[in-house]
PAVO-992731 format. One record per residue (C-alpha): x, y, z; residue number from 0; residue in one letter. Coordinates in steps of 0.5 Angstrom, whole numbers, m for minus. Example, Ala and Ser with C-alpha at 12.3 -4.5 7.8 and 13.67 -1.06 7.14 Angstrom:
% residues 2
+-------+-------+-------+-----+------+
:     x :     y :     z : pos : code :
+-------+-------+-------+-----+------+
:    25 :    m9 :    16 :   0 :    A :
:    27 :    m2 :    14 :   1 :    S :
+-------+-------+-------+-----+------+
% end
This chain:
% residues 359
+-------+-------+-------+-----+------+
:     x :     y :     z : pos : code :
+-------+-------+-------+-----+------+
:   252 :  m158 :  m363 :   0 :    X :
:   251 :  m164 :  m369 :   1 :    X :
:   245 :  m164 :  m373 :   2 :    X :
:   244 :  m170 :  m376 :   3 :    X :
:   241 :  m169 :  m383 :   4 :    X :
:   243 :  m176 :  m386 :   5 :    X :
:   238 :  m179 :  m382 :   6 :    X :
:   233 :  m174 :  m381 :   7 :    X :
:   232 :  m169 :  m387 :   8 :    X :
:   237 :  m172 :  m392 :   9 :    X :
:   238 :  m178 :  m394 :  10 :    X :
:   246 :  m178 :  m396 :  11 :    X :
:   251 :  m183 :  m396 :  12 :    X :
:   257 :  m182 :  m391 :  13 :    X :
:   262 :  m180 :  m395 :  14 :    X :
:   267 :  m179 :  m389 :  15 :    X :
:   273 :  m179 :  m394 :  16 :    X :
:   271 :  m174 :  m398 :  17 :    X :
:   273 :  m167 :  m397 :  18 :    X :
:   267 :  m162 :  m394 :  19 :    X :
:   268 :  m154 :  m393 :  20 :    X :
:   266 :  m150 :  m388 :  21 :    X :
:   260 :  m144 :  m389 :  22 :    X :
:   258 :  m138 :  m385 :  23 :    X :
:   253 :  m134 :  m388 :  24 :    X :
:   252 :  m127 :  m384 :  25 :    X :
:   249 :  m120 :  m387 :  26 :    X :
:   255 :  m118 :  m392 :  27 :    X :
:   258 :  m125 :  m394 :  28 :    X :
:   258 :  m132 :  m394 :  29 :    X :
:   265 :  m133 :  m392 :  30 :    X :
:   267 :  m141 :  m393 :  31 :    X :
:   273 :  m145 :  m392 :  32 :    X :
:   276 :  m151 :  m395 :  33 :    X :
:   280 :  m157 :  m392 :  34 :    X :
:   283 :  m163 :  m396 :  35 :    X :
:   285 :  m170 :  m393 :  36 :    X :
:   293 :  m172 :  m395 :  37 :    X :
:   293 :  m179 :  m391 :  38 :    X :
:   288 :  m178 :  m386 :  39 :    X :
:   292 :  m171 :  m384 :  40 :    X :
:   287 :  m166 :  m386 :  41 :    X :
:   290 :  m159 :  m388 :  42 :    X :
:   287 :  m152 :  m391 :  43 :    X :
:   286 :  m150 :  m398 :  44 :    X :
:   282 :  m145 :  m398 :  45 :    X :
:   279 :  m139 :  m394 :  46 :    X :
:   275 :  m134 :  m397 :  47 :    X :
:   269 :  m130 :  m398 :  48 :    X :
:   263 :  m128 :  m403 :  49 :    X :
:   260 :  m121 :  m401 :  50 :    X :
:   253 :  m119 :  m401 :  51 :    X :
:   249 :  m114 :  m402 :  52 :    X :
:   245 :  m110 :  m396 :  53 :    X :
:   238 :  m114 :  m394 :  54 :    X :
:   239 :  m121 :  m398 :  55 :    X :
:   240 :  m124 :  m390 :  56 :    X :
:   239 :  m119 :  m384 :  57 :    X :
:   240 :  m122 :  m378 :  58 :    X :
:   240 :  m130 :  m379 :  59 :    X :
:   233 :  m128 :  m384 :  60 :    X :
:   234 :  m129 :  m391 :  61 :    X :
:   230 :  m124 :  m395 :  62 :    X :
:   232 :  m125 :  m402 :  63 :    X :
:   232 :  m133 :  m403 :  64 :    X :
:   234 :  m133 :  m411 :  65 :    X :
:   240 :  m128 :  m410 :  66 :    X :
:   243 :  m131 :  m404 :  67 :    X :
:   242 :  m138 :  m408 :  68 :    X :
:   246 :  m134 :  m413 :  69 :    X :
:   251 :  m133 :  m408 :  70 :    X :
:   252 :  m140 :  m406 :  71 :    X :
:   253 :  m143 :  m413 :  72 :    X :
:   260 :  m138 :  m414 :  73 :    X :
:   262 :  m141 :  m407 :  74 :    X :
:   260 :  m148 :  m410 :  75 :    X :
:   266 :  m146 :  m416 :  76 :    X :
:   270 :  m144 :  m412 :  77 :    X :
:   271 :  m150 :  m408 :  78 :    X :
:   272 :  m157 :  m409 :  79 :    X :
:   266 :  m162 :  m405 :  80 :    X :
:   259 :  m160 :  m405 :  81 :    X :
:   258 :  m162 :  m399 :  82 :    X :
:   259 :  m157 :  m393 :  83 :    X :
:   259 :  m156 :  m385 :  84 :    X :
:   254 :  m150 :  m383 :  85 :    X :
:   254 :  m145 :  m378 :  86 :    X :
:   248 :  m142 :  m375 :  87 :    X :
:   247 :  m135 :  m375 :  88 :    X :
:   246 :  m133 :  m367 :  89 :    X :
:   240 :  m130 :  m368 :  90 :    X :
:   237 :  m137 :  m369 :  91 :    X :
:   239 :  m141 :  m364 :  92 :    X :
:   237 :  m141 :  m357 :  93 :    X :
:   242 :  m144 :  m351 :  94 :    X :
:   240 :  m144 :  m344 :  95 :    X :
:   241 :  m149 :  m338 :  96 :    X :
:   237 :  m154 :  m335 :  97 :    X :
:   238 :  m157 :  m328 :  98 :    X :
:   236 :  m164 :  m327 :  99 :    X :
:   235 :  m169 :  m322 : 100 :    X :
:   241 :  m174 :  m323 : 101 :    X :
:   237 :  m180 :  m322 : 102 :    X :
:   234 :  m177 :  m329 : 103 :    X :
:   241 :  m179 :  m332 : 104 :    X :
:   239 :  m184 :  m336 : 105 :    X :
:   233 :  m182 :  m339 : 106 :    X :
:   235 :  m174 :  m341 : 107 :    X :
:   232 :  m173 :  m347 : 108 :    X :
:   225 :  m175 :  m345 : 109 :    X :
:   226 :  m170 :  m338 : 110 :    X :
:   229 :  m164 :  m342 : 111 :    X :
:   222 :  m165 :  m348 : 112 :    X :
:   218 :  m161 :  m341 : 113 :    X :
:   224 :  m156 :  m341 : 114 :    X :
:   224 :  m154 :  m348 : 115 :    X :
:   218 :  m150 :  m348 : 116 :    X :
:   219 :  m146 :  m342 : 117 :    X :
:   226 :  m144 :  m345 : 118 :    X :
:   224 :  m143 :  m352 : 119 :    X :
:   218 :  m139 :  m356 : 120 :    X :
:   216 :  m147 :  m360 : 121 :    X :
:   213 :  m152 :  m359 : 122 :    X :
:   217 :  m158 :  m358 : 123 :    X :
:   216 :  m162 :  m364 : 124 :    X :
:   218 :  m155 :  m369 : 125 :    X :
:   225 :  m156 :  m366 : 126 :    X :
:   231 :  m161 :  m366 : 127 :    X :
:   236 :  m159 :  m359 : 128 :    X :
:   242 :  m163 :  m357 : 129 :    X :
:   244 :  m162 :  m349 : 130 :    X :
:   251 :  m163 :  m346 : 131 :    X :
:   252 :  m164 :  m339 : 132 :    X :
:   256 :  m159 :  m336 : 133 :    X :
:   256 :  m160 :  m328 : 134 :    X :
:   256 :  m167 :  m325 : 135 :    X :
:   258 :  m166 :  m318 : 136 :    X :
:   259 :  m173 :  m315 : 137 :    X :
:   256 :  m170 :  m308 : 138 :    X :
:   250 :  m167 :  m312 : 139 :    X :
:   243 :  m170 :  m313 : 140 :    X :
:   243 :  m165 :  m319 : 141 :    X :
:   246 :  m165 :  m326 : 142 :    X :
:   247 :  m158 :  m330 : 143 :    X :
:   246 :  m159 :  m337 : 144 :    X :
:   247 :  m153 :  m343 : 145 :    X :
:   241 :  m154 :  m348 : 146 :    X :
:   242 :  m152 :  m355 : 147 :    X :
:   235 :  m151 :  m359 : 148 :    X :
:   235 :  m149 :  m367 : 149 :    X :
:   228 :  m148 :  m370 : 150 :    X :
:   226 :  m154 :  m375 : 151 :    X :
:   223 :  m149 :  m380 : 152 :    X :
:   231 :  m145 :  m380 : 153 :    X :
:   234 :  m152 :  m382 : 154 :    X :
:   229 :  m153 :  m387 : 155 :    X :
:   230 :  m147 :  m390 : 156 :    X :
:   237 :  m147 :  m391 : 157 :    X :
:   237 :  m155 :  m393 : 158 :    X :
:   233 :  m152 :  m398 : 159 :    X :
:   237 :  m145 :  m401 : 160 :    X :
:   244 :  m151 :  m401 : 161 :    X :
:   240 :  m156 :  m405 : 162 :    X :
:   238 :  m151 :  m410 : 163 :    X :
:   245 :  m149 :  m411 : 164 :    X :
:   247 :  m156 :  m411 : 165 :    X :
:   250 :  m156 :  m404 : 166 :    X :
:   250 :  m162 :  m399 : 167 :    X :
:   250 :  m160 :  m391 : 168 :    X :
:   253 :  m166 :  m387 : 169 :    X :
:   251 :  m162 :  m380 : 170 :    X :
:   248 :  m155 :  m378 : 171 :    X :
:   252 :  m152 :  m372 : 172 :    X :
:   251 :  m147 :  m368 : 173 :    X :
:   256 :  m141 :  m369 : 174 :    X :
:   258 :  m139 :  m362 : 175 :    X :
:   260 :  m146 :  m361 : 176 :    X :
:   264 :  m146 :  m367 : 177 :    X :
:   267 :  m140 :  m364 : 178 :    X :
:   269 :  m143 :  m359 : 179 :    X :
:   272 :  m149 :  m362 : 180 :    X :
:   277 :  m144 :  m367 : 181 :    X :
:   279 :  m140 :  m361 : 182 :    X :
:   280 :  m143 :  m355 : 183 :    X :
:   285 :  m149 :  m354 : 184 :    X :
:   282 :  m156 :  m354 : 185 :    X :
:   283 :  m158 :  m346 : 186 :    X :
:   283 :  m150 :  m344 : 187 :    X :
:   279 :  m150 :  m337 : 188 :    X :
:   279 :  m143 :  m337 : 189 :    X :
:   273 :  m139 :  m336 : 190 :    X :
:   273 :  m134 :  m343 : 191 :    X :
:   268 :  m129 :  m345 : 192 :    X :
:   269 :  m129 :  m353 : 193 :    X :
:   268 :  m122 :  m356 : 194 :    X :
:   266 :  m122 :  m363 : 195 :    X :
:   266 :  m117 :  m368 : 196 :    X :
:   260 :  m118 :  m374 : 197 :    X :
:   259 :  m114 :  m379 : 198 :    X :
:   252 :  m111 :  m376 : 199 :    X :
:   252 :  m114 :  m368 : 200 :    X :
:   258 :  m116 :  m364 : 201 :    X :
:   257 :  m123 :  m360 : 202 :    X :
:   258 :  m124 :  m353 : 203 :    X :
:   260 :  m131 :  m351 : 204 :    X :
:   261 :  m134 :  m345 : 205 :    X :
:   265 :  m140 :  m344 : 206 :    X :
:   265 :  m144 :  m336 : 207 :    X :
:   269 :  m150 :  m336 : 208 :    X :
:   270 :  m150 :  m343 : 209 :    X :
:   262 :  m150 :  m345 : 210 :    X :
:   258 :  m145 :  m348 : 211 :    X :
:   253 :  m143 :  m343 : 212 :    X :
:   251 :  m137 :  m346 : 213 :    X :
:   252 :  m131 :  m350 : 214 :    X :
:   248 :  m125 :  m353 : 215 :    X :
:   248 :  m119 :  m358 : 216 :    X :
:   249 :  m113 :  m358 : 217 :    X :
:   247 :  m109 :  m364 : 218 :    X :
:   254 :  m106 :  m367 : 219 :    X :
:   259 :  m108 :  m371 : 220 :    X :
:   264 :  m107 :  m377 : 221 :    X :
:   259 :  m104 :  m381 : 222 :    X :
:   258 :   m98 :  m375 : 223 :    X :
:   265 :   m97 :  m374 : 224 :    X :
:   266 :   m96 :  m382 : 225 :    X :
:   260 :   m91 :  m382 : 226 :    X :
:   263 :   m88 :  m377 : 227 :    X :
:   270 :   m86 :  m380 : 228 :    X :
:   267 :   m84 :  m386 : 229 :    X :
:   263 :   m78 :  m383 : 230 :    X :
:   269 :   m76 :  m378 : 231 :    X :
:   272 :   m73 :  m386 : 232 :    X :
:   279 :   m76 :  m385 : 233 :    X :
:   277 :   m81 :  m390 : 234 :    X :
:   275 :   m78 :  m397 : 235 :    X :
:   270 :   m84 :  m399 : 236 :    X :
:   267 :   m91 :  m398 : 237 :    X :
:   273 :   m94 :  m402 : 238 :    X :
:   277 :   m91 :  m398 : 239 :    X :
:   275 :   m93 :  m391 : 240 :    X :
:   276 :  m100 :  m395 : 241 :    X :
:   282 :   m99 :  m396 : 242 :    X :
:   284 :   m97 :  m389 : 243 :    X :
:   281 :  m104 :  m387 : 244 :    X :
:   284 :  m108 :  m392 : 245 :    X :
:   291 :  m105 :  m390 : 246 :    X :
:   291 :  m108 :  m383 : 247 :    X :
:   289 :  m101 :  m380 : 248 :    X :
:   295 :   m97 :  m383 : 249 :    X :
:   293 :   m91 :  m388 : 250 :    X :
:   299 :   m87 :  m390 : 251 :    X :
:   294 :   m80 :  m391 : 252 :    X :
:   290 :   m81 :  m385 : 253 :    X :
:   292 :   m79 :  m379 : 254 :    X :
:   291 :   m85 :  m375 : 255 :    X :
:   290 :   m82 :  m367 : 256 :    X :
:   284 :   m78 :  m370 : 257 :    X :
:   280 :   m84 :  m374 : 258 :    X :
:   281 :   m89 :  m368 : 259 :    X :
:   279 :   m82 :  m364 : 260 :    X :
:   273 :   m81 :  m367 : 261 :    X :
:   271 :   m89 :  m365 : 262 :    X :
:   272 :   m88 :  m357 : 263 :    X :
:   264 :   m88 :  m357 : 264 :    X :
:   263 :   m94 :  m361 : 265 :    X :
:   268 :   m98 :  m358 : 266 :    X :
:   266 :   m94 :  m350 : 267 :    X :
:   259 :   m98 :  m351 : 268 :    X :
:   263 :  m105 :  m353 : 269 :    X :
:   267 :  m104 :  m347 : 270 :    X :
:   260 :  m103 :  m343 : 271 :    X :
:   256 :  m108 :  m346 : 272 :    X :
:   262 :  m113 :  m344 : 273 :    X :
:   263 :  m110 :  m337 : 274 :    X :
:   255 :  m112 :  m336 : 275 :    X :
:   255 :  m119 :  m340 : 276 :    X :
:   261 :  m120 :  m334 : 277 :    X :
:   258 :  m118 :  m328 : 278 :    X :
:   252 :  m123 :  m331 : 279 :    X :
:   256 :  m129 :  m332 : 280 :    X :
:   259 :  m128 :  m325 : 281 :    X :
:   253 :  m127 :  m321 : 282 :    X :
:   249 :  m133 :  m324 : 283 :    X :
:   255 :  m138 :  m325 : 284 :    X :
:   259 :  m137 :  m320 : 285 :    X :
:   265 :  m136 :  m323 : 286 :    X :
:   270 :  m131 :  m325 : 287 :    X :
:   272 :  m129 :  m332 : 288 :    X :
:   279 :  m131 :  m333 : 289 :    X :
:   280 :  m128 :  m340 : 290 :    X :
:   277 :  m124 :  m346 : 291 :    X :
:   279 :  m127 :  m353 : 292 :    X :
:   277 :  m121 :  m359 : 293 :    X :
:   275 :  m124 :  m366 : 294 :    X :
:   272 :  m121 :  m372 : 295 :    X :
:   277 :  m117 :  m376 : 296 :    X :
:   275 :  m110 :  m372 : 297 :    X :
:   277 :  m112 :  m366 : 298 :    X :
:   285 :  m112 :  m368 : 299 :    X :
:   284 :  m105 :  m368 : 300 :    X :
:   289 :  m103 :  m363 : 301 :    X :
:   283 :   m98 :  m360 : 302 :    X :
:   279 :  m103 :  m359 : 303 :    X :
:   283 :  m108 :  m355 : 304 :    X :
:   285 :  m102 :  m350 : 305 :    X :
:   277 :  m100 :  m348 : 306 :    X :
:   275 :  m107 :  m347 : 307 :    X :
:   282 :  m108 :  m342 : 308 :    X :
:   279 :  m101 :  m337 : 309 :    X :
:   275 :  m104 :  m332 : 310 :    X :
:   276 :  m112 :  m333 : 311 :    X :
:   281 :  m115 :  m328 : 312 :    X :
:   283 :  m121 :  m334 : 313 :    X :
:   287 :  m122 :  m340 : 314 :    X :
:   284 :  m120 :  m346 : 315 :    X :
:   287 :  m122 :  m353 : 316 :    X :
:   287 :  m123 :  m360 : 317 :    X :
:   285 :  m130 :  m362 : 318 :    X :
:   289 :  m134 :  m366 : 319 :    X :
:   283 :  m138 :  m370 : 320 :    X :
:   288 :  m144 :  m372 : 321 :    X :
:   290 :  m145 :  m365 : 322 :    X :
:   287 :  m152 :  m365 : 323 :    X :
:   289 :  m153 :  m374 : 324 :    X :
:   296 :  m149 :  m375 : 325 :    X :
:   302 :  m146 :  m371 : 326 :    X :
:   302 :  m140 :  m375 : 327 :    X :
:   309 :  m139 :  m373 : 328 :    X :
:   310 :  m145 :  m377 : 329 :    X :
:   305 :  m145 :  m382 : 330 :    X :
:   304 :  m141 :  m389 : 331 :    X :
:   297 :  m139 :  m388 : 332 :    X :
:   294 :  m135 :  m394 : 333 :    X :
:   290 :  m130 :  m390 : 334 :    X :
:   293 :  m124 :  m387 : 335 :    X :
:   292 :  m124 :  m379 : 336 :    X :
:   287 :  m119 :  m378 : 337 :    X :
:   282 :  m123 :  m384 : 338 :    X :
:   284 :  m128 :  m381 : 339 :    X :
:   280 :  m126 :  m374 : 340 :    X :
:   273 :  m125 :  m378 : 341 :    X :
:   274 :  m133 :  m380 : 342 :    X :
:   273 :  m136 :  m373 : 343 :    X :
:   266 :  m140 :  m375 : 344 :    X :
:   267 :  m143 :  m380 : 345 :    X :
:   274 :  m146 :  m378 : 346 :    X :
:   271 :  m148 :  m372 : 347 :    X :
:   267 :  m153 :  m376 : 348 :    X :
:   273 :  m157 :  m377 : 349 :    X :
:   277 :  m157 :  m370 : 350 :    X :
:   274 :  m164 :  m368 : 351 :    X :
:   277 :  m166 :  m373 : 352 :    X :
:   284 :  m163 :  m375 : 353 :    X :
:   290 :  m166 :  m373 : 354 :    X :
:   296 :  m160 :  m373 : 355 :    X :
:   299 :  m160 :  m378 : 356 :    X :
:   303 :  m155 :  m383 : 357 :    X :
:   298 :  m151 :  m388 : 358 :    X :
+-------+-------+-------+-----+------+
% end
């Protein structure tokens, strides 16, 4: 979902030629990407993180305007174009379907405005919403449409915390959507649900025909799964959990059977909440879930992909974040596979726009 604000908030020209970075902001850190224009063939720069400190943003709420500004001028230094493309935390964001009468086709706007407020705890004239038709079965009198909605005072906020750190945002996206986008490939039918790890949720994402229609959040992620390994004792401090994560999940002290042991509850509810958000999707869209993609750097854990694979008749994989930039196989890329995983959003900002190439 585009949200224009070269007309409806900023008043910026349309520098199309000029480079734009990719930003997610989410409780631990704001991690951004870079691509750079070489004769109308974009390629990546850049693919970084700036860390947070704990409560600056929680769950899509900023609570510290001026240090989380702070944060947004290190990423300005670090990147070549002011101006930027922005995910929106989940939490934000609202999807939903409606159901129409074909004939109101031609005027979906006007009909979705009666729908917005059935759906959504605002009022219409406090949000901006984008709708795509995802069902138009010739032999129906109705067509079904996915309806995304972000509240007017999240985007006024976030254009205000980018402009005080000299940032220009050419559109706020929706992070699902932008996930989708990384790691699905472009004309890919199958019906997916995307299981990705945060630092503090994990986001469940359904993908029909390749639209979103759904998703949800469970309150578990990276940051439990590190507080649970440091309180099994197999590990002598925090420093050391951060170097288990950094090292792709080898630690040469430590045996590694009993810390992925010591995470079989944690990952045992994932498993269930995955199983449940499965059988929702299958009930209420009539569609079997062909496939289960696992993003965020906690999901390379060879643990996790073995509880999320009981009980589910379909494919589960690790994302390939670039499947629709870079053959990996081909490129060099500067981020290492697993980091790679937690980088999906804001590389998603860019897919309808890449062409593949060599990084």
């Amino acid at each position: 979902m585009r949200f224009n604000l070269l007309k409806k908030i900023l008043s910026v020209p349309n520098y199309l030629s000029l480079p734009v970075a990719g930003i997610e902001i989410s409780n631990s850190s704001i991690k951004y990407v870079e691509f750079v224009n070489n004769n109308g063939v974009l390629s990546l720069k850049k693919a970084s993180e700036v860390m947070l400190e704990p409560n600056i943003v929680k769950n899509g709420d900023i609570i510290n305007k001026t240090t989380l500004i702070e944060a947004l001028v290190e990423v300005k230094n670090n990147i070549t174009s002011d101006f930027v493309k922005v995910s929106i935390p989940e939490e934000k964001s609202y999807i939903f379907d409606v159901v129409l009468p074909k004939e109101a086709k031609n005027n979906v706007r006007e009909a979705l405005e009666f729908k917005i407020e059935e759906n959504v705890p605002l009022k219409l004239d406090e949000v901006y919403f984008e709708y795509e038709i995802v069902e138009d079965e010739i032999n129906s009198k109705n067509i079904v449409l996915s309806v995304s909605v972000i509240s007017k005072k999240v985007i006024s906020d976030y254009v205000e915390l980018f402009d005080k750190a000299g940032l220009f945002p050419r559109s706020f996206e929706i992070e699902s959507k932008m996930i989708a986008n990384s790691v699905i490939f472009r004309g890919d039918q199958k019906n997916t649900i995307i299981v990705n790890i945060k630092d503090d949720t994990t986001e469940l994402v359904a993908v029909i025909n390749g639209f979103v229609r759904l998703s949800s959040s469970v309150f578990i992620g990276e940051n439990t799964i590190r507080e649970t390994l440091l309180r099994t004792g197999l590990f002598k401090d925090k420093i050391s959990v951060d170097s288990f994560f950094e090292n792709d999940f080898s630690f040469e002290t430590t045996d590694m059977k009993d810390a992925y042991g010591s995470l079989a509850n944690i990952f045992s509810v994932l498993k269930d909440e995955v199983d449940k958000f499965d059988g929702y999707v299958t009930k209420n869209f009539s569609k079997k879930i062909e496939r289960i993609i696992l993003c965020g750097k906690s999901s390379a854990m060879p643990s996790f992909g073995k509880h999320i694979n009981q009980n589910i008749n379909s494919e589960v994989k690790l994302a390939d974040v670039w499947i629709n930039t870079f053959d990996i196989k081909e490129s060099v890329v500067r981020l290492k596979f697993n980091d790679s995983l937690g980088f999906a959003a804001p590389i998603g900002l860019f897919v309808s726009s890449i062409k593949k190439t060599n990084a």
